[in-house]
N, C-alpha and C positions, 0 to 999 in steps of 0.2 A: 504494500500500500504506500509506503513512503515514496516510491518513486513518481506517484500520480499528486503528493501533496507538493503544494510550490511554497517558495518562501515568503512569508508572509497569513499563510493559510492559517486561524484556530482549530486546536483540535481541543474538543471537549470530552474530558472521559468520565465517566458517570461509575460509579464504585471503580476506581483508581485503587483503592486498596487492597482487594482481591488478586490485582496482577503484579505484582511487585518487578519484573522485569521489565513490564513499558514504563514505570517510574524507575529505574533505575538508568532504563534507555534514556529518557527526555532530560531524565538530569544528569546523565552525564556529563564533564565539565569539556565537549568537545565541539562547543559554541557551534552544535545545533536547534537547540529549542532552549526558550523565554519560558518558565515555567510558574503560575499563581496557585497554589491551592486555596480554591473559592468554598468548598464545605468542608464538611466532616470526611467526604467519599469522592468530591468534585475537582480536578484537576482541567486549569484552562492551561493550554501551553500553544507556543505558535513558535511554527516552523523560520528559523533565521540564517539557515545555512544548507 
């Protein structure tokens, strides 16, 4: 899927806690994704590289 998101794109993950490997992807410190957790379970992050 990543190769169809462009930079700039949000991606909203809705129970963000359950996958612990796309939060560990998005935060990776390899300045591709801006990342906000907005709930308890809600992760907004956007694509920057």
């Amino acid at each position: 899927m990543e190769s169809r998101v462009r930079p700039g794109a949000f991606i909203v993950a809705d129970n963000a806690d359950y996958s612990p490997a796309y939060l560990a992807y998005v935060r990776a410190p390899a300045d591709r994704y801006l990342f906000v957790p907005s709930a308890a379970d809600v992760e907004l992050s956007m694509r920057i590289g």
